[in-house]
N, CA, C and O atoms as a CHARMM CRD file, in Angstrom:
* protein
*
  320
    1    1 UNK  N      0.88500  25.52200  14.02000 PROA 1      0.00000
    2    1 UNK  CA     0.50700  26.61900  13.16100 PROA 1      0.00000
    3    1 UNK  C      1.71600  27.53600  12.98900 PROA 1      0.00000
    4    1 UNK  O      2.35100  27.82500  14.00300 PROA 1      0.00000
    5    2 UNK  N      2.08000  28.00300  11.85100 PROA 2      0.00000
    6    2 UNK  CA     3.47000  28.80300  11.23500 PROA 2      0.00000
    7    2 UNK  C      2.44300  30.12400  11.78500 PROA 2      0.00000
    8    2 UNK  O      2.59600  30.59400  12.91300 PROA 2      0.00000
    9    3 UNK  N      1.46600  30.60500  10.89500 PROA 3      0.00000
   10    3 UNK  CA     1.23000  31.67600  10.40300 PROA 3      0.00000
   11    3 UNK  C     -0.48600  31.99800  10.53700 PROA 3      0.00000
   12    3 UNK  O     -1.11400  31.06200  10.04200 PROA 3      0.00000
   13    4 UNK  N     -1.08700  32.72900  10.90300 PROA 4      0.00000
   14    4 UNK  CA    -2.28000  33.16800  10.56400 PROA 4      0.00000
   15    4 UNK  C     -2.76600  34.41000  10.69500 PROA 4      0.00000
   16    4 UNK  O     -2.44200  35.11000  11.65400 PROA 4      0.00000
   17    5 UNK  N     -3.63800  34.84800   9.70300 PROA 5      0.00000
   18    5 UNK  CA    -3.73300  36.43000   9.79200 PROA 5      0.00000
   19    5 UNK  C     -5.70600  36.85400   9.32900 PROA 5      0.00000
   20    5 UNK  O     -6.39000  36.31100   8.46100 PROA 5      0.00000
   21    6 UNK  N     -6.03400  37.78000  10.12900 PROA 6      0.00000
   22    6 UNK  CA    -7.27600  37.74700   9.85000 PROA 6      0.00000
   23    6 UNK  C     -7.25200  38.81400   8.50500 PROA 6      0.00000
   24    6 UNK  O     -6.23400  39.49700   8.38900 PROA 6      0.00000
   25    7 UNK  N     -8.51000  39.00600   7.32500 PROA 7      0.00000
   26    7 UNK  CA    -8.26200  40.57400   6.87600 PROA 7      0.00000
   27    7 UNK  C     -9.99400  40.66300   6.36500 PROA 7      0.00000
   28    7 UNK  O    -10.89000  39.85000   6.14000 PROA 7      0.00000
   29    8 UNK  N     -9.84800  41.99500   6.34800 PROA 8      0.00000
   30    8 UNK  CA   -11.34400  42.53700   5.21700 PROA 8      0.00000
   31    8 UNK  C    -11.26900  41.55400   3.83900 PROA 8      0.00000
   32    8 UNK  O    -10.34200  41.02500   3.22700 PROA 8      0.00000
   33    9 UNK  N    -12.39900  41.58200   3.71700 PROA 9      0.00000
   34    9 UNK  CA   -13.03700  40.72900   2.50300 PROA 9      0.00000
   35    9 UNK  C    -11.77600  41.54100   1.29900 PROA 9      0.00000
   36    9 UNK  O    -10.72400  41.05000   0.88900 PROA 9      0.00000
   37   10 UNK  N    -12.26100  42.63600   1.04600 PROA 10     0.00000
   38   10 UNK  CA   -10.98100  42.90200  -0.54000 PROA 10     0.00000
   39   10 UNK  C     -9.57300  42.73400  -0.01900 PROA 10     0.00000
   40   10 UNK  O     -8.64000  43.29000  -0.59700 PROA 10     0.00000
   41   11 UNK  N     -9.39000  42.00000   1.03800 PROA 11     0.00000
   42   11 UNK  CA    -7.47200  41.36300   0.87100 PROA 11     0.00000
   43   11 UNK  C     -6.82400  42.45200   1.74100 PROA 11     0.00000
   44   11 UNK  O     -5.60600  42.61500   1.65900 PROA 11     0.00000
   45   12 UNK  N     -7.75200  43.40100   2.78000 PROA 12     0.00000
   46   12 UNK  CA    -6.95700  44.10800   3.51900 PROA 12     0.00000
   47   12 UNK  C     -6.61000  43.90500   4.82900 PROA 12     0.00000
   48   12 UNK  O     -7.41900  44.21100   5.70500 PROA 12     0.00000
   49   13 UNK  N     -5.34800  43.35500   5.15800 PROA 13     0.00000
   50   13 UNK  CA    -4.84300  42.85800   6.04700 PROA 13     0.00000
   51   13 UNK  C     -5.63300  43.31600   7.37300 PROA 13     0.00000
   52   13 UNK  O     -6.07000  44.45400   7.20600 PROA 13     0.00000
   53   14 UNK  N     -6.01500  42.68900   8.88100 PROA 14     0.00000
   54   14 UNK  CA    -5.97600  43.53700   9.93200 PROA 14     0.00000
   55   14 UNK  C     -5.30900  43.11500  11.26200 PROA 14     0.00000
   56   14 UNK  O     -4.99300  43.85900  12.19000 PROA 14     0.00000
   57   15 UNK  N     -5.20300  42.18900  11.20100 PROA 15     0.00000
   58   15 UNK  CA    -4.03700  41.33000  12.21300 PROA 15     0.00000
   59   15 UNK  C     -3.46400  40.10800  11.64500 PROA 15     0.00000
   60   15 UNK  O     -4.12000  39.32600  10.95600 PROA 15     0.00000
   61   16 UNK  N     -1.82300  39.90900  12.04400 PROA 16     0.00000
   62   16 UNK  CA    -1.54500  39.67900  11.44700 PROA 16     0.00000
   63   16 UNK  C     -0.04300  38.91800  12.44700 PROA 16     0.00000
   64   16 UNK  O      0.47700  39.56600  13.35500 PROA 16     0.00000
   65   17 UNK  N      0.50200  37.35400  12.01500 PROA 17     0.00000
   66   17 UNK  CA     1.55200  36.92500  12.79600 PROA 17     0.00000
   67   17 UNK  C      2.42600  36.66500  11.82000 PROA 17     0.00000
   68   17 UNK  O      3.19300  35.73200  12.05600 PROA 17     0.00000
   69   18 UNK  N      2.56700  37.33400  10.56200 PROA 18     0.00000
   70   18 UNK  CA     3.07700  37.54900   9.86700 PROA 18     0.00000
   71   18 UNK  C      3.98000  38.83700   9.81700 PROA 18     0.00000
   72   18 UNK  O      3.73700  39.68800  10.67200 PROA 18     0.00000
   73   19 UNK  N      4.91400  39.06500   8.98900 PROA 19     0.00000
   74   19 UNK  CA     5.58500  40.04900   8.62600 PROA 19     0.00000
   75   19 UNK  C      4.73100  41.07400   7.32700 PROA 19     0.00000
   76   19 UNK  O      4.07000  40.62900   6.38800 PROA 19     0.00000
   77   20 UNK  N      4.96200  42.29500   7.59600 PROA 20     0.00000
   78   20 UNK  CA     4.21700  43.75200   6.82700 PROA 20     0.00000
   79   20 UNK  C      4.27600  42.94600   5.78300 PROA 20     0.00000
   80   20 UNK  O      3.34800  42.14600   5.66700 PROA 20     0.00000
   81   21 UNK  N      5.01300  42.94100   5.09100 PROA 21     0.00000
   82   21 UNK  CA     5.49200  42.60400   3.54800 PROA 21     0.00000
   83   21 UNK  C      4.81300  41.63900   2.99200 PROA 21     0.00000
   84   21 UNK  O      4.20400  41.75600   1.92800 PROA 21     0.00000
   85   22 UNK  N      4.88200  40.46400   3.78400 PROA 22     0.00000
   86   22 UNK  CA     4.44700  38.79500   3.44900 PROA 22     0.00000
   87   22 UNK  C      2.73300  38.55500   3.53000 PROA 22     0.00000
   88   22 UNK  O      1.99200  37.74600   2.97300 PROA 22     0.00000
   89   23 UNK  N      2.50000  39.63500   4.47400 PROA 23     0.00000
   90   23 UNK  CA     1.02000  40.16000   4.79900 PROA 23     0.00000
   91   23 UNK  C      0.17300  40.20800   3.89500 PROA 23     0.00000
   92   23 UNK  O     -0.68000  39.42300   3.48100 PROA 23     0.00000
   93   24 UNK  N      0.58500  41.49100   3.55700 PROA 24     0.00000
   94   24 UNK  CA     0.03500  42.13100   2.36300 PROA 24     0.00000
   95   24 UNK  C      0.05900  40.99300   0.71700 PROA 24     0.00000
   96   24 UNK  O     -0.85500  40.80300  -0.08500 PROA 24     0.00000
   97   25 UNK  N      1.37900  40.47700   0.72700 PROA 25     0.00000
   98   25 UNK  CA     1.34700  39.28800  -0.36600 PROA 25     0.00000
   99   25 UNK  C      0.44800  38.34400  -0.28300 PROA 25     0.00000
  100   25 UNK  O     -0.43100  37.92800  -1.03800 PROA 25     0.00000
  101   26 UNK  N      0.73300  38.13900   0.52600 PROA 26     0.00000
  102   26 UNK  CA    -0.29000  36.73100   0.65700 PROA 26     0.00000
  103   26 UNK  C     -1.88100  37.29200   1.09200 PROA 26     0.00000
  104   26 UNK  O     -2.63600  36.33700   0.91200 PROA 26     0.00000
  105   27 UNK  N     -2.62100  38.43200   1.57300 PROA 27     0.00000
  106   27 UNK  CA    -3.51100  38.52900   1.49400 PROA 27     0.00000
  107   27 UNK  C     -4.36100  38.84000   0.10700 PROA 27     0.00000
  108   27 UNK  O     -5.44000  38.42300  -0.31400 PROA 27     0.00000
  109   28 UNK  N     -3.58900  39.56300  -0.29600 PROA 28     0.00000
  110   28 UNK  CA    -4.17100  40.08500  -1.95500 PROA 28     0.00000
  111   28 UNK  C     -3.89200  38.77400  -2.63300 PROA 28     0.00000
  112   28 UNK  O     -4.78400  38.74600  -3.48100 PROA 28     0.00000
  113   29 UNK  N     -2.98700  37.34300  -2.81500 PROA 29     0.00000
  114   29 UNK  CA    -3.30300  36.78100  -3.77900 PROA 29     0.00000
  115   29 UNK  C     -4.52400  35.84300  -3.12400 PROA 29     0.00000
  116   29 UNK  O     -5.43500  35.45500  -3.85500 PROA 29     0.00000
  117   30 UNK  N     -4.49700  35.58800  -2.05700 PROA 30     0.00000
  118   30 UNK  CA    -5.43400  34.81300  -1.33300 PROA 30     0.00000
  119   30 UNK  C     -7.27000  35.19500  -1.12400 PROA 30     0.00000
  120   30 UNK  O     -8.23500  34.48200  -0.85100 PROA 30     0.00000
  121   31 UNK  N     -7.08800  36.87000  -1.44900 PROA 31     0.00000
  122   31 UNK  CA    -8.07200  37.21600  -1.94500 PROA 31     0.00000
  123   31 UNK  C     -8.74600  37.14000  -2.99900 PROA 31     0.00000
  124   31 UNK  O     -9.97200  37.13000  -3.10000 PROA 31     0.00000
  125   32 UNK  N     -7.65300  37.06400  -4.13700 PROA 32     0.00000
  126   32 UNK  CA    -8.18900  36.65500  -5.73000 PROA 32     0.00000
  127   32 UNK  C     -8.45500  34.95700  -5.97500 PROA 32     0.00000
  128   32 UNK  O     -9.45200  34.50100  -6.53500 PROA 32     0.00000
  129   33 UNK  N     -7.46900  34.25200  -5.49000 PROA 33     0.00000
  130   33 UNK  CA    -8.16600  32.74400  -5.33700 PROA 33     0.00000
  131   33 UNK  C     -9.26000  32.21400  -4.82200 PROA 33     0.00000
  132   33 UNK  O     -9.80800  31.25500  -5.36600 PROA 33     0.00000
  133   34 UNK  N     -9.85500  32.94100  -3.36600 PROA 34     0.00000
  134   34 UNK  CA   -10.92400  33.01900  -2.86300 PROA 34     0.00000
  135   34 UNK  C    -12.15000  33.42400  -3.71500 PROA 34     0.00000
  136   34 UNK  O    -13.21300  32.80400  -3.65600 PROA 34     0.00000
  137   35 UNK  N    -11.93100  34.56900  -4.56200 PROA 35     0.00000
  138   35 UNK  CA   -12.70000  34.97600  -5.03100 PROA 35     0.00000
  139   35 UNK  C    -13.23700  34.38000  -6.35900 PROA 35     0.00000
  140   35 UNK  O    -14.38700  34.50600  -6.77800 PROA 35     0.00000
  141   36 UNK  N    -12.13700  33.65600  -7.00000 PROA 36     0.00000
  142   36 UNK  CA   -12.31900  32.68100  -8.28500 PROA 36     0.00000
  143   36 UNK  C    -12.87200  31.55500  -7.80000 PROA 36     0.00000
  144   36 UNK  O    -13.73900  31.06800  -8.52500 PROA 36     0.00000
  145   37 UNK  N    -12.58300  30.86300  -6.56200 PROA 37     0.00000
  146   37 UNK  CA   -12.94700  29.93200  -6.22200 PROA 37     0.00000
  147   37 UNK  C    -14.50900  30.29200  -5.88100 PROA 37     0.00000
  148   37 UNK  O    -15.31500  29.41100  -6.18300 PROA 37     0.00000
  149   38 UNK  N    -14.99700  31.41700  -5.32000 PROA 38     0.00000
  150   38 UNK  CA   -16.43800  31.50100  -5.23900 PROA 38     0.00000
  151   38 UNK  C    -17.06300  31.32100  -5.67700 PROA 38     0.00000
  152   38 UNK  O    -18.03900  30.61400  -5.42600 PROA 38     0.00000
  153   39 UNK  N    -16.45000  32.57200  -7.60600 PROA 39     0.00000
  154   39 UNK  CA   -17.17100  32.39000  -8.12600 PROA 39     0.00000
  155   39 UNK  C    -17.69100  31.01000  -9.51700 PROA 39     0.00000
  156   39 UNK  O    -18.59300  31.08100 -10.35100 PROA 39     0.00000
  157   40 UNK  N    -16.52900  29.70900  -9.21900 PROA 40     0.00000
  158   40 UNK  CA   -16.87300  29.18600  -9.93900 PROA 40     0.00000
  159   40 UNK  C    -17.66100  27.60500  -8.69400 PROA 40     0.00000
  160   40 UNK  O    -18.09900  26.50900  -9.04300 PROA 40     0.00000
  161   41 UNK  N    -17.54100  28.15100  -7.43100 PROA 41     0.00000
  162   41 UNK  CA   -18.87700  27.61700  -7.02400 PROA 41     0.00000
  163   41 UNK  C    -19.99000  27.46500  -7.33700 PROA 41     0.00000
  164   41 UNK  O    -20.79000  26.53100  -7.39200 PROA 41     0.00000
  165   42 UNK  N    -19.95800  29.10200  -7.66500 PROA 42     0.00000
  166   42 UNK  CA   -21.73100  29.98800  -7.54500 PROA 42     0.00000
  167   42 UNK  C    -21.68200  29.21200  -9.59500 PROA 42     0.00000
  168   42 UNK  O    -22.69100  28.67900 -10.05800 PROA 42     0.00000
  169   43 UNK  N    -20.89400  29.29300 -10.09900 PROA 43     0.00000
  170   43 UNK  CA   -21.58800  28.65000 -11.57600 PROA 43     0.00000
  171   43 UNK  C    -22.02300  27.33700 -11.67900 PROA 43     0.00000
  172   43 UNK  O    -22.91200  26.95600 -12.44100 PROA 43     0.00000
  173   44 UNK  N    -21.20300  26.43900 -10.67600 PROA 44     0.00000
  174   44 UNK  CA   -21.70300  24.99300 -11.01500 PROA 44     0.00000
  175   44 UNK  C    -23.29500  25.05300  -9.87000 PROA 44     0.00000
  176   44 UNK  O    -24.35900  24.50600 -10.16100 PROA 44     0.00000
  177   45 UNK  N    -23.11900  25.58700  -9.02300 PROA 45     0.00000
  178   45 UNK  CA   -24.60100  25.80700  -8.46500 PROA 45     0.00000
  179   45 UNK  C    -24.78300  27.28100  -8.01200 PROA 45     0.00000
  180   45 UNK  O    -23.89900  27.91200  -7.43200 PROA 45     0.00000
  181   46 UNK  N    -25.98000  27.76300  -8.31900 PROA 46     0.00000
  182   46 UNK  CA   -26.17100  29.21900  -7.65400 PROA 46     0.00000
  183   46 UNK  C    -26.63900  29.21700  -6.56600 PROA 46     0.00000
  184   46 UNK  O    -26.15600  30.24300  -6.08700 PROA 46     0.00000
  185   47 UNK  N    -27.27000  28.76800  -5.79600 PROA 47     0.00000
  186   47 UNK  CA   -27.59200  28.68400  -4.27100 PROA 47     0.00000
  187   47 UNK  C    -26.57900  28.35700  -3.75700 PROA 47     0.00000
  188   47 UNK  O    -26.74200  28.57100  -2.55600 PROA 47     0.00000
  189   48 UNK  N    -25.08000  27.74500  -4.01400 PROA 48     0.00000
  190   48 UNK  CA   -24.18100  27.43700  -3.05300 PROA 48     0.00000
  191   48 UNK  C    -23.18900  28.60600  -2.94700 PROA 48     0.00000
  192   48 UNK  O    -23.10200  29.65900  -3.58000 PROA 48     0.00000
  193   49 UNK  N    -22.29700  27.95600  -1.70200 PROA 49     0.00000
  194   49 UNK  CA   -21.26700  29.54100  -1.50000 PROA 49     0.00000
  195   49 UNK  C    -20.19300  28.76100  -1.03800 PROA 49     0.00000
  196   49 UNK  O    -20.51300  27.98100  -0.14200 PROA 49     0.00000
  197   50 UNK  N    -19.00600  28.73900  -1.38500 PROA 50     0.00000
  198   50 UNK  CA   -17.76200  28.52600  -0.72000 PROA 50     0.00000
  199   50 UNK  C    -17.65200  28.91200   0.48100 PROA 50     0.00000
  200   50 UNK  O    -18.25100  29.95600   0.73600 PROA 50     0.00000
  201   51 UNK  N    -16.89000  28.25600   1.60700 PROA 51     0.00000
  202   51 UNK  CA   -16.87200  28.36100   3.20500 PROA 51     0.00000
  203   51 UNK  C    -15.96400  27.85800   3.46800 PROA 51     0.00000
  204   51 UNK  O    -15.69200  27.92300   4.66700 PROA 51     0.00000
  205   52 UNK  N    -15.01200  27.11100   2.60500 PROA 52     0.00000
  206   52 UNK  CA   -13.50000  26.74300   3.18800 PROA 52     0.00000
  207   52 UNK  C    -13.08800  26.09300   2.08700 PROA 52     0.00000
  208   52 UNK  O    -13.50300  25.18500   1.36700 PROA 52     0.00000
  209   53 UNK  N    -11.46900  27.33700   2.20200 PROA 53     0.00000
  210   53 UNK  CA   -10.48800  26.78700   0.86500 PROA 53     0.00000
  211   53 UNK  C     -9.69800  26.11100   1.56900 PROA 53     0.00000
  212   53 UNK  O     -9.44400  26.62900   2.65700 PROA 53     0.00000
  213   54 UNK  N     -9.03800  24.80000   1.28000 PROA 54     0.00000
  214   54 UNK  CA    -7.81500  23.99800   2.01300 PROA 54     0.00000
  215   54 UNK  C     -6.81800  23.89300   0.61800 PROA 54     0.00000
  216   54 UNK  O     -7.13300  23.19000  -0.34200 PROA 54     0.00000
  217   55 UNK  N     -5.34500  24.85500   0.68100 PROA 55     0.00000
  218   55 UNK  CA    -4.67700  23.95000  -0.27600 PROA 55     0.00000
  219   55 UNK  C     -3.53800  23.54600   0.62900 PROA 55     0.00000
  220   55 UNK  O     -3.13200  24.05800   1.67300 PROA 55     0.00000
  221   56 UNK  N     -3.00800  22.16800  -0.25800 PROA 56     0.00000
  222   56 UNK  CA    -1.60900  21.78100   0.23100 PROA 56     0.00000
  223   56 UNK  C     -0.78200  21.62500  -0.92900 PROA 56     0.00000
  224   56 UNK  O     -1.12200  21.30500  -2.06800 PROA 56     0.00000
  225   57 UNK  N      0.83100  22.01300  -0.28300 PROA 57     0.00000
  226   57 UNK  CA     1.92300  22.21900  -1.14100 PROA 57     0.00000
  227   57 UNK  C      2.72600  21.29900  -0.80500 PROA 57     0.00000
  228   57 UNK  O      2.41000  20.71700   0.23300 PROA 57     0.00000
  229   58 UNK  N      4.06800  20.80400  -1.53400 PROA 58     0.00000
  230   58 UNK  CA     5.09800  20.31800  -0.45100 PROA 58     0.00000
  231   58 UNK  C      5.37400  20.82500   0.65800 PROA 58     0.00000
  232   58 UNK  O      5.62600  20.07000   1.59700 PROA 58     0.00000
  233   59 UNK  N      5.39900  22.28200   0.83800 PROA 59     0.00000
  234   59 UNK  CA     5.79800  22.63600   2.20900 PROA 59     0.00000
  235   59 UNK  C      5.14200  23.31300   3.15200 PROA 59     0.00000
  236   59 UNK  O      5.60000  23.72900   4.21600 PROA 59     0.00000
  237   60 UNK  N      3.83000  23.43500   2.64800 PROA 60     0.00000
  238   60 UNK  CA     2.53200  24.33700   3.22300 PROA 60     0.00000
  239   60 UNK  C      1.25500  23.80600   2.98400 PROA 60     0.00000
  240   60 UNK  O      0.96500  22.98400   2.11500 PROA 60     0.00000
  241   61 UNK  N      0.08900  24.61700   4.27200 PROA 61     0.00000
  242   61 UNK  CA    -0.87200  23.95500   3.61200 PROA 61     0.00000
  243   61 UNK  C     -1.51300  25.20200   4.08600 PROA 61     0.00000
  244   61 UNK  O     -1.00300  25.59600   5.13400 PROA 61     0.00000
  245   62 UNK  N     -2.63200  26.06900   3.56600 PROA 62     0.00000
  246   62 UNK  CA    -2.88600  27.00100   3.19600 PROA 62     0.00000
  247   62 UNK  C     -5.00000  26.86200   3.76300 PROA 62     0.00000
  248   62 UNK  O     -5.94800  26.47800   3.07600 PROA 62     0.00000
  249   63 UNK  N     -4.98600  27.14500   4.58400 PROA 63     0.00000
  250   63 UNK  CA    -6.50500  27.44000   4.77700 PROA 63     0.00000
  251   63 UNK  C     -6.98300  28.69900   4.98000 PROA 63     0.00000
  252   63 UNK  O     -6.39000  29.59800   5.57600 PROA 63     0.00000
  253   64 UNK  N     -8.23900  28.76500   4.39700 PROA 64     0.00000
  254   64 UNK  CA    -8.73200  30.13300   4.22200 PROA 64     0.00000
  255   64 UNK  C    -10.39900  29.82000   4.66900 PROA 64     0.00000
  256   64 UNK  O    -11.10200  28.89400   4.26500 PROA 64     0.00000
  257   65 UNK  N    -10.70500  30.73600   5.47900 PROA 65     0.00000
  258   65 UNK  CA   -12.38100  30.79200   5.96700 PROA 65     0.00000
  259   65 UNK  C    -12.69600  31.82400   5.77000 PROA 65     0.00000
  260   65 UNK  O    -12.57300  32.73000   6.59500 PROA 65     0.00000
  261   66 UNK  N    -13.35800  32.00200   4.21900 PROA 66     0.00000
  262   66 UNK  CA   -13.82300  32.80000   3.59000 PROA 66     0.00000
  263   66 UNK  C    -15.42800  33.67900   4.60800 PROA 66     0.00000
  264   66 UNK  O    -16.21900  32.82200   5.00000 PROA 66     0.00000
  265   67 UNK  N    -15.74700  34.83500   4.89400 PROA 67     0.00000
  266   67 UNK  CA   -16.82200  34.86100   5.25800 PROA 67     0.00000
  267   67 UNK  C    -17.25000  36.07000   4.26600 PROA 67     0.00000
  268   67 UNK  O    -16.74400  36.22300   3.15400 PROA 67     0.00000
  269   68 UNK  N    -18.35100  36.99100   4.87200 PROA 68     0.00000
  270   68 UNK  CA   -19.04400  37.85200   3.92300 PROA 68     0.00000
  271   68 UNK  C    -18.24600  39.29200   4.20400 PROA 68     0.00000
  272   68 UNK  O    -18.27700  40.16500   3.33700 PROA 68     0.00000
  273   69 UNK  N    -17.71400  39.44200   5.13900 PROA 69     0.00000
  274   69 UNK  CA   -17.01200  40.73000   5.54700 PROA 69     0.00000
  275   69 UNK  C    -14.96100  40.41100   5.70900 PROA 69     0.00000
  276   69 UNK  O    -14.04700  41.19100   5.44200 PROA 69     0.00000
  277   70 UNK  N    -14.90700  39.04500   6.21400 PROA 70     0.00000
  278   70 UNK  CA   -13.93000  39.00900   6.81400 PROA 70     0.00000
  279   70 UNK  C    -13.00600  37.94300   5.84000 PROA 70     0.00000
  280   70 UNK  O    -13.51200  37.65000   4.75700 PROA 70     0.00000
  281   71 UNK  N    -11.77900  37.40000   6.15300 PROA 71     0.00000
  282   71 UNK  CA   -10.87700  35.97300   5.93400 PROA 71     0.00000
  283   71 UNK  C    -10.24400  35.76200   6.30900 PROA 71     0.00000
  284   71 UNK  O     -9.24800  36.48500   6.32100 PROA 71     0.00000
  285   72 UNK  N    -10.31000  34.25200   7.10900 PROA 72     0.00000
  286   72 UNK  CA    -9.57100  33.88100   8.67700 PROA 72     0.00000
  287   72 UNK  C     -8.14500  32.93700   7.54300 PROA 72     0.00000
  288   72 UNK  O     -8.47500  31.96300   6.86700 PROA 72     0.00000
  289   73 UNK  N     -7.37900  33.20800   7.54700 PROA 73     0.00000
  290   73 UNK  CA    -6.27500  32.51900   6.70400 PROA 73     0.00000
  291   73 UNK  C     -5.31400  31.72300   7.95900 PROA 73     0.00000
  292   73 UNK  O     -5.10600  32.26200   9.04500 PROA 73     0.00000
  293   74 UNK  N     -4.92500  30.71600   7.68500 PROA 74     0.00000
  294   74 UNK  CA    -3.79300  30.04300   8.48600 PROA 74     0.00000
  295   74 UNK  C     -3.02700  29.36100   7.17500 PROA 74     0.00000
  296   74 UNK  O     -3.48700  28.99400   6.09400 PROA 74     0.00000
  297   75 UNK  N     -1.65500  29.33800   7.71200 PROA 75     0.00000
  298   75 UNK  CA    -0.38600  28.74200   7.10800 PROA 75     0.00000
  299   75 UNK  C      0.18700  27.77000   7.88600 PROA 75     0.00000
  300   75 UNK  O      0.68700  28.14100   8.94800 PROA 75     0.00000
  301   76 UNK  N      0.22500  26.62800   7.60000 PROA 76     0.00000
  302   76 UNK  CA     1.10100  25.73900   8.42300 PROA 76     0.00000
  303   76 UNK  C      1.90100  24.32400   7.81900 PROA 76     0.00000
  304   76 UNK  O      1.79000  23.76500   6.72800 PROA 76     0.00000
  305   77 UNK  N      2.43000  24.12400   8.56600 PROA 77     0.00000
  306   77 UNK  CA     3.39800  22.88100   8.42200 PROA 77     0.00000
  307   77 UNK  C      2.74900  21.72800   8.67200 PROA 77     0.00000
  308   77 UNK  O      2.54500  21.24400   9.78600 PROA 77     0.00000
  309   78 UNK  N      2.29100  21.11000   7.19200 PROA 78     0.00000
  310   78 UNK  CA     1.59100  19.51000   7.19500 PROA 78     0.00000
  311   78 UNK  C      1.89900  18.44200   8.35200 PROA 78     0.00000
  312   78 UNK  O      1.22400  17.85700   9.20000 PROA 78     0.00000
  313   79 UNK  N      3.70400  18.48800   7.84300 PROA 79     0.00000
  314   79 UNK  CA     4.34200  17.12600   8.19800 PROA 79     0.00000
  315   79 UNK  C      4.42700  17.56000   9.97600 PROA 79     0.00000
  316   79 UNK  O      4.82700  16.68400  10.74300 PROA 79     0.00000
  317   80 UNK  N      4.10500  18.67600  10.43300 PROA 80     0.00000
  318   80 UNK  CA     4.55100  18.96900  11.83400 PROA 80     0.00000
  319   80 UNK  C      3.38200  18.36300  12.85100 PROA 80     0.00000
  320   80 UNK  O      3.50700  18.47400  14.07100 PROA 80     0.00000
């Protein structure tokens, strides 16, 4: 694991093994993807709810455990 940081549901950081700066970046866009991703859950079905985003990059792979208050985010190295 590189990186993981917990925050409030609207993208506000609260711990964090990250740097201030990178924090705050990556929580606010990770908040708006989360949140698109919900809501085009909730359109293809309305009783369902998103509960885990996984992306992978070439050099990252990006998980997010979306809950109702909180978002458990980790960053890490695939190939490691």
């Amino acid at each position: 694991m590189m990186h993981c940081w917990l925050s409030f549901s609207p993208g506000i950081p609260i711990k964090s093994t990250m740097d201030d700066q990178s924090t705050l970046q990556y929580s606010a866009l990770t908040h708006q993807l989360v949140m698109k991703a919900r809501v085009t859950v909730r359109d293809l079905d309305q009783q369902d709810d998103l509960t885990f985003l996984r992306i992978r990059t070439k050099k990252n792979e990006i998980m997010i455990a979306p809950d109702k208050d909180y978002f458990l985010i980790v960053i890490q190295n695939p190939s490691a």
